[in-house]
C-alpha positions as CSV (number, residue, x, y, z in Angstrom):
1,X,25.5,8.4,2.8
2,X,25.5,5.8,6.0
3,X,24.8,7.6,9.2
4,X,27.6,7.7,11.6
5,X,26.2,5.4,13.9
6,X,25.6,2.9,11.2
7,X,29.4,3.2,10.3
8,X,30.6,1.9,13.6
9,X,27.0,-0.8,13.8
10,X,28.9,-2.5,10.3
11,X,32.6,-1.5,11.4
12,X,31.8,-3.4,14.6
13,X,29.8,-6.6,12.9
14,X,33.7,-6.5,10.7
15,X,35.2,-7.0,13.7
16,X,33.4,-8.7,15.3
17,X,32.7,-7.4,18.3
18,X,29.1,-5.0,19.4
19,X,28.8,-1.8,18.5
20,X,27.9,0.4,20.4
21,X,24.0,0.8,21.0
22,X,22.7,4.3,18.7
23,X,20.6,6.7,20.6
24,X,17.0,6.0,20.1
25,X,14.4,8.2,19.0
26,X,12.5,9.8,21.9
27,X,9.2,8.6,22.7
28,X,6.5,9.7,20.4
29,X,9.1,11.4,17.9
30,X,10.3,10.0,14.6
31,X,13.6,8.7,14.1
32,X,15.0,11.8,12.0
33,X,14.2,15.0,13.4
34,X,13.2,16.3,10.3
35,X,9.9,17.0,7.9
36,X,11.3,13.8,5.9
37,X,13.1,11.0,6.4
38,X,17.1,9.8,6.7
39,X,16.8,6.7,5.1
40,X,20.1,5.8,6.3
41,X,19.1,6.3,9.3
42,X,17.1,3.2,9.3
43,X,17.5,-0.3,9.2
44,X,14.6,-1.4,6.8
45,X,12.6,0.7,4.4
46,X,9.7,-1.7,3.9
47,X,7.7,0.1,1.0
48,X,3.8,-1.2,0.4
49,X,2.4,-1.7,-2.5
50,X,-0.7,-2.3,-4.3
51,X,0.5,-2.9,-7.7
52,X,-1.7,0.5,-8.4
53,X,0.0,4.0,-10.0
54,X,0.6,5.9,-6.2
55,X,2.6,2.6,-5.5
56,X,4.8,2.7,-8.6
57,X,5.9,6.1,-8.2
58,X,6.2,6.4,-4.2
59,X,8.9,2.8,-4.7
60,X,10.6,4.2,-7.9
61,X,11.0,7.7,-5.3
62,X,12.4,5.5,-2.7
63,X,14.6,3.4,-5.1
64,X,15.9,6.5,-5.8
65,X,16.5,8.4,-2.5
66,X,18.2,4.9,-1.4
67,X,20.3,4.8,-3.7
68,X,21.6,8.3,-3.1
69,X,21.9,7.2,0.6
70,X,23.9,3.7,-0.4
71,X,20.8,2.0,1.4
72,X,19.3,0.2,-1.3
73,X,19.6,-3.4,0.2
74,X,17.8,-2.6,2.9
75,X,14.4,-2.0,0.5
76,X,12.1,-4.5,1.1
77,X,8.5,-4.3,-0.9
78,X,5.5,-6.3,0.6
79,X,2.1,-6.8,-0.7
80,X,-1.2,-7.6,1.0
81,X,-3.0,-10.5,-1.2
82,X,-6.5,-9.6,-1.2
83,X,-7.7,-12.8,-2.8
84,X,-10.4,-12.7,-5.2
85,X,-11.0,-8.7,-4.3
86,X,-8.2,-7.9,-5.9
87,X,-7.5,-7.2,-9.8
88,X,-6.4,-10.6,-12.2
89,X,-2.5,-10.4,-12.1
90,X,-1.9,-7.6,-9.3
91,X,0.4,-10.2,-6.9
92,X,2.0,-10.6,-9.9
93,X,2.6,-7.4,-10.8
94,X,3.6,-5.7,-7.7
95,X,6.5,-8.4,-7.4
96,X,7.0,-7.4,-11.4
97,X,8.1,-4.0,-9.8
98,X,10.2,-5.0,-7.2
99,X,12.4,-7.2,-9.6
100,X,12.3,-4.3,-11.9
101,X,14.7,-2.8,-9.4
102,X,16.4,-5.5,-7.8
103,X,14.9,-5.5,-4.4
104,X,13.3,-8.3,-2.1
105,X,9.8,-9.0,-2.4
106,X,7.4,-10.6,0.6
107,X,3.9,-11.5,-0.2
108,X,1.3,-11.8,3.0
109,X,-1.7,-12.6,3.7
110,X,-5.1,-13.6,6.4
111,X,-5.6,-17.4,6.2
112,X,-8.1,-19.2,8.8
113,X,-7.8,-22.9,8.9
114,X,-5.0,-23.0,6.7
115,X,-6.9,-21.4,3.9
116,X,-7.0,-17.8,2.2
117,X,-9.7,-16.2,3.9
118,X,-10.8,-12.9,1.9
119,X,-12.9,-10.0,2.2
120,X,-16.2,-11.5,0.6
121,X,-15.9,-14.3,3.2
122,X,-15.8,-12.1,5.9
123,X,-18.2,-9.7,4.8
124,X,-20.8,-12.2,5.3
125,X,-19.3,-14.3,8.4
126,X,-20.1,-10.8,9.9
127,X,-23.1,-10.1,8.2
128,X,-22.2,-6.2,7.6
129,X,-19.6,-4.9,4.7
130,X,-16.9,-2.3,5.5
131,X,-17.5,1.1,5.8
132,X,-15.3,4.3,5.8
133,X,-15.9,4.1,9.4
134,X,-15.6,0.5,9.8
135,X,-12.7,-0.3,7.7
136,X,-11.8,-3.5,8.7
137,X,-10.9,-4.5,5.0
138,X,-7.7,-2.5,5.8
139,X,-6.9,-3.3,9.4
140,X,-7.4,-6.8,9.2
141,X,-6.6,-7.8,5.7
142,X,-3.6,-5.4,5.2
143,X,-2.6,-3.6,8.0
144,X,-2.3,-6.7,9.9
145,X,-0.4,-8.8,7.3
146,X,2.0,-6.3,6.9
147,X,2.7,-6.3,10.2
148,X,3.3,-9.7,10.6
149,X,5.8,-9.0,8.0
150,X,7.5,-6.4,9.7
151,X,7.8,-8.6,12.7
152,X,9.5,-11.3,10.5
153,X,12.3,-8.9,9.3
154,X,12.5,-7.3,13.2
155,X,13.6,-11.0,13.7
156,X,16.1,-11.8,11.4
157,X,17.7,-8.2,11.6
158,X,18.1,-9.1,15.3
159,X,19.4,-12.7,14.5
160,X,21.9,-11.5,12.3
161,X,23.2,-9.3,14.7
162,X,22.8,-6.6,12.6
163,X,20.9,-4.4,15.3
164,X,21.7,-4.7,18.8
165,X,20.7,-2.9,22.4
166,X,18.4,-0.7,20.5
167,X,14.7,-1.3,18.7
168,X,14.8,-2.0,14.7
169,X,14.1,1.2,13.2
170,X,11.4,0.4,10.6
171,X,10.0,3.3,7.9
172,X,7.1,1.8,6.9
173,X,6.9,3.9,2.7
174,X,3.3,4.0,1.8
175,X,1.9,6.0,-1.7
176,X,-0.9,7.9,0.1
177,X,-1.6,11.5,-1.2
178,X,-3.5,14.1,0.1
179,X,-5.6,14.9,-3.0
180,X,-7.6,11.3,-2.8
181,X,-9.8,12.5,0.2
182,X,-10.1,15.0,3.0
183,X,-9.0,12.7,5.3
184,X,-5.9,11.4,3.9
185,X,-5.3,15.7,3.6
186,X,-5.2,15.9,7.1
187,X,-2.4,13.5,7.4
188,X,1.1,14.3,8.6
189,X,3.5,13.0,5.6
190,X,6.1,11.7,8.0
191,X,5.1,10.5,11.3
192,X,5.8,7.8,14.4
193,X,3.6,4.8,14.3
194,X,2.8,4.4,17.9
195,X,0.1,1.0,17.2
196,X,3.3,-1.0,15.1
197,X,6.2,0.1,17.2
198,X,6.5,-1.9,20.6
199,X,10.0,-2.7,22.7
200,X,12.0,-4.4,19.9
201,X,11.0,-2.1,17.1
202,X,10.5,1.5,16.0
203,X,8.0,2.4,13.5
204,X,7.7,5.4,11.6
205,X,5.3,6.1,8.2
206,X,6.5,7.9,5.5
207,X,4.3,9.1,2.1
208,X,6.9,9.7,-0.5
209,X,4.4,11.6,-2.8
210,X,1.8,13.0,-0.3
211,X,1.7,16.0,-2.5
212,X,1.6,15.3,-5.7
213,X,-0.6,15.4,-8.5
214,X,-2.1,12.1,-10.2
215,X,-0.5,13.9,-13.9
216,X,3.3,13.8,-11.5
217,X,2.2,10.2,-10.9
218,X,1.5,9.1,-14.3
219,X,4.7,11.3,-15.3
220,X,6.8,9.4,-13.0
221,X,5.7,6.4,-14.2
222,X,6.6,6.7,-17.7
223,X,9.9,7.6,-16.8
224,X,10.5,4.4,-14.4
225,X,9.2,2.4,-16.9
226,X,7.4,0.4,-14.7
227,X,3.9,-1.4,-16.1
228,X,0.8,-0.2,-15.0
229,X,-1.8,-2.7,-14.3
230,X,-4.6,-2.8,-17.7
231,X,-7.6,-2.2,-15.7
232,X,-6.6,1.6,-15.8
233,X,-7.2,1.6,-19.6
234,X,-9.6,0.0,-19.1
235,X,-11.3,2.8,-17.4
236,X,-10.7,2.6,-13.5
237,X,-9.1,5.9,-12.1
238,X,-7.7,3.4,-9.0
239,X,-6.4,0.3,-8.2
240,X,-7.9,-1.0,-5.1
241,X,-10.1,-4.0,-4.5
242,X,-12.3,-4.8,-7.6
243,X,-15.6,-3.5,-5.7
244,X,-14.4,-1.2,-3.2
245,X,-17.0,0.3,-0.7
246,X,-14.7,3.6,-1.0
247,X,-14.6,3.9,-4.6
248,X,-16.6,6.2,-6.4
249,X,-19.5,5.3,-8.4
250,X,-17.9,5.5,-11.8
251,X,-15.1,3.1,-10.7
252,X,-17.6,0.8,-9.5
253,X,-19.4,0.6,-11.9
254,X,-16.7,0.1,-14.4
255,X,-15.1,-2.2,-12.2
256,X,-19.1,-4.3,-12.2
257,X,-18.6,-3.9,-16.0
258,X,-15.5,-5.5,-16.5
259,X,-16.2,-8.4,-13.4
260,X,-19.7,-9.4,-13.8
261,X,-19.3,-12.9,-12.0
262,X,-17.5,-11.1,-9.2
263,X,-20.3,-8.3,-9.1
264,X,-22.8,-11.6,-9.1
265,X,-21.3,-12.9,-6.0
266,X,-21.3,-10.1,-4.4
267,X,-24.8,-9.2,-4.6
268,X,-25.9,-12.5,-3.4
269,X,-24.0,-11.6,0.0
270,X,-25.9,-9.0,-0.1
271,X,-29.1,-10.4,-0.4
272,X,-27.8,-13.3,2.0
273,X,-26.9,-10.7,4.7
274,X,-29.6,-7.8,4.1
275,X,-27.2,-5.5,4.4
276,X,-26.7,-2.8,1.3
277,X,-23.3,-2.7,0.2
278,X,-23.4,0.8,0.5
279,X,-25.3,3.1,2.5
280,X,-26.1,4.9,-0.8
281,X,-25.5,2.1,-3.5
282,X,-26.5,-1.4,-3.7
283,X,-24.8,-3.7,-5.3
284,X,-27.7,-4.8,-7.2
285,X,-27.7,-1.0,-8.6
286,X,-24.2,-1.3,-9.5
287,X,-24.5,-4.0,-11.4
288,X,-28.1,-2.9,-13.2
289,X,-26.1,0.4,-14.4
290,X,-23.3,-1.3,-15.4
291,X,-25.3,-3.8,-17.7
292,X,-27.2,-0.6,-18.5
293,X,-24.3,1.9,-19.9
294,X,-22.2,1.1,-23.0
295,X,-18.9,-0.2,-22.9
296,X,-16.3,2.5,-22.2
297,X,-13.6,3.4,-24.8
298,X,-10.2,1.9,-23.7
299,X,-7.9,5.3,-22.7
300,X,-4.4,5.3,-24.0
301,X,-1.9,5.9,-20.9
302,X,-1.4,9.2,-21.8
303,X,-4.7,9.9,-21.3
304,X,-5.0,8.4,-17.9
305,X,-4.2,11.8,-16.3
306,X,-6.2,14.0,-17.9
307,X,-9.1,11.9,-17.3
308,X,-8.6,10.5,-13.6
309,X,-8.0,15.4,-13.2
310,X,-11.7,15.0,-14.6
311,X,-13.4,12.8,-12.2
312,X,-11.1,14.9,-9.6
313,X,-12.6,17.5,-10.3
314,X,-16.2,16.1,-10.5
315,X,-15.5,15.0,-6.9
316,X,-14.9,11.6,-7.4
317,X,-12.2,10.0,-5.8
């Protein structure tokens, strides 16, 4: 149900006169004092998503606990377009699953000069690729987007008078979970974003499915009915960009497998820059073991999470 404060915000707007301004969060502290979230405590739940499996399940959770709080209109799903890194269809498909429940859909991106500027190009305007301690793919080519998206619906939740005297509240829904890597583990599932929020917004993160299982994802899925993207069939355990510096050697080279013109580019960069894609992998070697194996066999979905619990297992993430 509506917090009480949000009551008097719309009985107020009715009236038309200000509501009163709601108490803010202290400094440093989410919005709900709580291990998760009030969604109705918020004024937008902006969910990301990648078109991958974490980000079907985390939105259809959200869809869900929105409904149950009579917030679902203020559900907004945004997606970072990653160019030519990115899986064939996946803009397409992650605003597939936003109109599969009714709910707004923003698409963002980096331009320079007007024009999409990817990862690949600036991979070699710097002459180094990312790293999992440079990971300027993220900050700078979603991260940053986003928030210019956030800043966007800030502005026209102000200009409609919805939210007055106070900072937007923003949850910003992501489908991180702890199982993909140590670090991720070490996360807090529901925290204050101190680099997003500033004096007109409050920003707070919130990971829906931080602890669950990639079989409760896949379960999940089935029962939304949402589409997952092919290249999981296909034999990827993730849905990131094509040739992820992060990914583990199988996906990659699947991923080399089913891209080989992407994979070409790629390793002339590489060349180009003298600088290995990874510390441990070129992406020449990708690329000669992916030409080198046989093709995989296509997995049927209800395979998917037996077989991602596999490479789990093996240490792959």
């Amino acid at each position: 149900m509506p917090s009480h404060a949000d009551c008097q915000q719309e009985l107020a707007l009715d009236l038309g006169v200000r509501a009163p301004a709601a108490v803010a969060a202290p400094p440093g502290h989410t919005v709900t004092d709580a291990a998760t979230p009030d969604l109705a405590a918020y004024d937008c739940l902006l969910v990301s998503s990648s078109a991958g499996k974490d980000s079907q399940a985390s939105l259809n959770v959200t869809v869900a606990a929105a409904r149950a709080a009579n917030v679902l209109d203020r559900v907004v799903v945004v997606h970072a377009d990653l160019g030519d890194a990115e899986w064939e269809g996946v803009p397409d498909l992650a605003a597939e699953h936003a109109a599969h429940y009714g709910l707004r859909f923003e698409l963002t991106r980096r331009e320079r000069d007007g024009q999409h500027y990817t990862i690949l190009d600036h991979a070699e305007a710097r002459g180094k690729w990312p790293s999992s301690q440079q990971r300027w793919c993220t900050s700078d080519f979603k991260r940053g987007p986003i928030r210019t998206v956030i800043t966007r619906l800030v502005s026209e939740l102000r200009a409609t008078g919805r939210v007055q005297g106070r900072p937007v509240r923003v949850l910003n829904i992501m489908g991180l979970r702890a199982e993909e890597s140590a670090a991720r583990a070490r996360r807090s599932p529901y925290a204050f974003n101190a680099a997003a929020s500033n004096g007109r917004r409050h920003v707070d993160d919130w990971y829906p499915i931080f602890e669950w299982s990639t079989a409760a994802v896949w379960q999940r899925i089935r029962t939304a009915g949402t589409r997952p993207h092919p290249a999981y069939s296909q034999g990827m355990s993730r849905l990131s960009c094509r040739l992820c510096v992060l990914a583990s050697r199988a996906d990659l080279v699947c991923a080399a497998r089913l891209n080989p013109e992407l994979a070409d580019r790629y390793a002339d960069v590489e060349d180009r820059i003298g600088h290995r894609f990874r510390n441990d992998l070129s992406m020449a070697d990708i690329i000669a073991e992916a030409r080198g194996t046989a093709e995989r066999t296509w997995l049927p979905l209800p395979e998917l999470s037996s077989a991602s619990g596999r490479r789990h297992d093996a240490g792959q993430r």
